[in-house]
C-alpha positions in Angstrom: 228.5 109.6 169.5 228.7 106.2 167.5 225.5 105.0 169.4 223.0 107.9 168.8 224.0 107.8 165.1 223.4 103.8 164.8 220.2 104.5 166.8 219.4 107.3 164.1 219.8 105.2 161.5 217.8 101.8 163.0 214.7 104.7 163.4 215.1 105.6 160.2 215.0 102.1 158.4 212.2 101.6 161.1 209.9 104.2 159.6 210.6 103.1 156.2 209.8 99.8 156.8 206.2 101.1 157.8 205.5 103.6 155.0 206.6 100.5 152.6 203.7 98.8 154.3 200.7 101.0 154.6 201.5 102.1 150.6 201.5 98.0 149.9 197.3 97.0 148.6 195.4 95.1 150.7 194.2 91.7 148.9 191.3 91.4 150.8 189.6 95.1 149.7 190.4 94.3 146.4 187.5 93.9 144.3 186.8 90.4 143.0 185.9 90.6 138.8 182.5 89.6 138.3 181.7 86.9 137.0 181.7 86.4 132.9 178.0 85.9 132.0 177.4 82.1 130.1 177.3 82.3 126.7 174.1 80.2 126.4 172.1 82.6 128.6 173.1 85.9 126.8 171.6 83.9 123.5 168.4 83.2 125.4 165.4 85.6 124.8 164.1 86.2 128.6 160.7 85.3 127.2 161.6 82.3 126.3 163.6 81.3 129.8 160.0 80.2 131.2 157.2 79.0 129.9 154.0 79.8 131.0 152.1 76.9 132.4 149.0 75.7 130.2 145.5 76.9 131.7 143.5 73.8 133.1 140.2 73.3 131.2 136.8 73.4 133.1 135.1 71.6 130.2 134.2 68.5 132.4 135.7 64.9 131.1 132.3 62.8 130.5 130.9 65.4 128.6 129.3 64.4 125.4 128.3 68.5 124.1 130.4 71.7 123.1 129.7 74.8 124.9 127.3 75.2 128.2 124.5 77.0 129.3 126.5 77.5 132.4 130.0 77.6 133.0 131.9 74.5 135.1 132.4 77.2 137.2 129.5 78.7 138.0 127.4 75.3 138.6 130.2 74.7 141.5 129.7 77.9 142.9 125.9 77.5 143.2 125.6 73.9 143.9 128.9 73.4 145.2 129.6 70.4 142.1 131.2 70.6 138.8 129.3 69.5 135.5 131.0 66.1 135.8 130.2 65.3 139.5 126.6 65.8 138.4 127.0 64.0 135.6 128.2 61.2 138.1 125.6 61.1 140.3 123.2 60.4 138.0 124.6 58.2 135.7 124.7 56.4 139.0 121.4 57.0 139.4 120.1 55.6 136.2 118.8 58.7 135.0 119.3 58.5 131.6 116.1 55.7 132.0 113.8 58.3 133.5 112.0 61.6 132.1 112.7 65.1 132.8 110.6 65.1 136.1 112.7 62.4 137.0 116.3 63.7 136.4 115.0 66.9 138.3 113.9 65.1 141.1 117.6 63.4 141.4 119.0 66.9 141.4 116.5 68.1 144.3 117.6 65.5 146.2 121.3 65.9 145.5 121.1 70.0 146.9 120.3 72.0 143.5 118.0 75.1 144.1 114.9 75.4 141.7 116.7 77.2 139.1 119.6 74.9 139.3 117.6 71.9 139.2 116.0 72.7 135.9 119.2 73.5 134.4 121.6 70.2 135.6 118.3 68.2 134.3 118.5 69.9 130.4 122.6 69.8 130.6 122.6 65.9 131.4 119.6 65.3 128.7 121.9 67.1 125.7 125.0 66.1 127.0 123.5 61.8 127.2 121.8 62.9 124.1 118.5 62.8 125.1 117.3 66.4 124.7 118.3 68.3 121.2 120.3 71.5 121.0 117.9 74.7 122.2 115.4 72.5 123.4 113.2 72.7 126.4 111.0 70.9 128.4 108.0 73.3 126.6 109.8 73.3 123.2 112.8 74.7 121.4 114.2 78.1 122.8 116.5 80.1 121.5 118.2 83.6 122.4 120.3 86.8 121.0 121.8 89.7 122.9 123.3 93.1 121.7 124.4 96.2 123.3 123.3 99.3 121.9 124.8 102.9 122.8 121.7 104.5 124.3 119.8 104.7 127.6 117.2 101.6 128.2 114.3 104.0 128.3 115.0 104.6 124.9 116.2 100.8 123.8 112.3 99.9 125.5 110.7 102.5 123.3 112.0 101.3 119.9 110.4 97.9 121.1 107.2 99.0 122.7 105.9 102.0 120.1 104.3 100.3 117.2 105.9 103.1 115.0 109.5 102.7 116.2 109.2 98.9 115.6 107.8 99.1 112.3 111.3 101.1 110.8 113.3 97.9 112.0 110.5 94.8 112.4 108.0 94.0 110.0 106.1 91.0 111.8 103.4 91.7 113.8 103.6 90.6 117.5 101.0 91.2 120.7 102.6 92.6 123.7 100.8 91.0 126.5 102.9 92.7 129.4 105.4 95.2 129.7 107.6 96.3 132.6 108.9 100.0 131.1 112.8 100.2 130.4 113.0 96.7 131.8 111.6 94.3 130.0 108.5 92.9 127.3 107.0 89.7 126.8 104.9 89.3 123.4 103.2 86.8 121.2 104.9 86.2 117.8 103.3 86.7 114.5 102.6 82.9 114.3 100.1 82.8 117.4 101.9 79.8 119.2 105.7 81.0 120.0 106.3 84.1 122.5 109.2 86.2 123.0 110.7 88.0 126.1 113.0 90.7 125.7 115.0 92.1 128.3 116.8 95.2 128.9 120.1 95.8 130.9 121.7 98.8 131.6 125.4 98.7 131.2 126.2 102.4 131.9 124.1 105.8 131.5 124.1 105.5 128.0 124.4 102.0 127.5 122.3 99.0 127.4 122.1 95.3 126.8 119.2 93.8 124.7 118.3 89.8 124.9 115.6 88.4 122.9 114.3 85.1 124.2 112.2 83.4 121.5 110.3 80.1 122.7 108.2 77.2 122.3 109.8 76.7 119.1 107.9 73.6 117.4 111.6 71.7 116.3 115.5 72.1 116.0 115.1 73.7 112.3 112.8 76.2 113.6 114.9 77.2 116.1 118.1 77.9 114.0 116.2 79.3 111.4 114.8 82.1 114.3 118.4 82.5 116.0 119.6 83.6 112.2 116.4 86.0 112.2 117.0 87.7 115.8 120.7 88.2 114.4 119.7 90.3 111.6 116.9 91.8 113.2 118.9 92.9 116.1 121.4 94.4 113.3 118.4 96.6 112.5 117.3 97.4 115.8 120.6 98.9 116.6 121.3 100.6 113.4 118.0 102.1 114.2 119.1 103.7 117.0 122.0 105.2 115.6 119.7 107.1 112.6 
C-alpha cells in the first residue's frame, strides 16, 4: 500500500514539473525591441539626406560665344562630334587663316553633311571671332517665332491677303512665291533684304510662325529688325484673336 501511494505522489510532482515548464516563456519567441531611431536622423529633413547631383553642361570648353545655333547635342547626333571636337579639328587645321569656303571644305572632309557643313563653318567663325553675331555668308540674318492659337490655313492667310496684312503690317513687301498654309518668301519694303516665313502646325488649332529676315547689310540692322519682328509678331497674333 506504501508503494502505490509513493508512486502516486512521484506522478504527481512529475506532472507538475511539466505544466511549470510549458507555462515558463520561451526567450527565443520573444520579440527583440526595435531599435531607438538616432537622434541626428529624426532632425534630418529627408530632402536634405541626398543631394542631387549637378547636371553636366554641354556648353563645349574652348568656346569663345554664348548660346548656339545648335545644341552640343544635336551636332553629335548628326555628325557624331561635339562643338569642341570640331572646334579641335580645325584649330588643328589652321582654319581660322582660311575663308568660309575653306573652313567648309575642312568640315566636308571631316564627315559633316551639307547642312552641317555650313553650320560648323558659321559656329567656328563667331565663336574664333571671325564672323559677327547673325551674320551669314550673304549677310546678316535674323529670326522670330510665335505660336498662335489657330489653324495654319488661317495663320497663312493673315500673311498672304493684302487686306489681312495691312490691320497688323504697314510695310509693303512682294511675295514672290508661296507654298499655301506652309510657307512665303517675300521681298522687303527696302528692295534688297527678303523674308521667309514659315508655318508649323502644332495641333489642329495651333500653329508656329517663324520669320526669317536676311541679307541684312550690318549687325545694327539686324538687331534693329529682330526688335521689329517682335512687335510685329505681337500684332500678328493679337490679330488673330480680334
Amino acid at each position: 500500500m506504501s508503494k502505490r501511494k509513493s508512486g502516486a505522489a512521484a506522478k504527481q510532482a512529475s506532472n507538475r514539473v511539466r505544466a511549470a515548464s510549458k507555462a515558463r516563456p520561451n526567450p527565443r519567441a520573444a520579440r527583440a525591441p526595435a531599435k531607438p531611431t538616432p537622434a541626428s536622423s529624426r532632425l534630418v529633413p529627408k530632402t536634405a539626406r541626398a543631394a542631387p547631383s549637378p547636371r553636366r553642361s554641354t556648353k563645349p570648353a574652348n568656346s569663345t560665344t554664348g548660346a548656339r545655333n545648335a545644341s552640343d547635342e544635336a551636332v553629335s547626333r548628326a555628325t557624331r562630334r561635339t562643338w569642341s571636337e570640331w572646334f579641335t579639328i580645325l584649330d588643328r587645321a589652321k582654319a581660322s587663316a582660311l575663308d568660309h569656303k575653306g573652313i567648309v571644305a575642312i568640315a566636308a572632309r571631316n564627315g559633316a553633311g551639307a547642312w552641317w557643313q555650313q553650320m560648323v563653318a558659321v559656329e567656328y567663325e563667331q565663336a574664333r571671332g571671325l564672323r559677327k553675331k547673325h551674320e551669314k555668308p550673304s549677310g546678316f540674318q535674323i529670326s522670330r517665332s510665335v505660336t498662335v492659337a489657330v489653324p495654319a490655313a488661317r495663320a497663312y492667310a493673315a500673311w498672304s491677303d493684302p487686306r489681312a496684312r495691312a490691320k497688323w503690317l504697314s510695310e509693303p513687301i512682294v511675295v514672290r512665291t508661296a507654298t499655301p498654309a506652309k510657307s512665303l518668301r517675300m521681298t522687303w519694303s527696302d528692295g534688297k533684304t527678303n523674308v521667309e516665313t514659315y508655318f508649323w502646325s502644332r495641333a489642329p488649332r495651333k500653329c508656329q510662325v517663324t520669320v526669317q529676315h536676311n541679307k541684312l547689310p550690318d549687325e545694327r540692322a539686324a538687331e534693329s529688325m529682330k526688335a521689329f519682328w517682335l512687335s510685329a509678331l505681337t500684332r500678328f497674333a493679337r490679330s488673330l484673336e480680334a
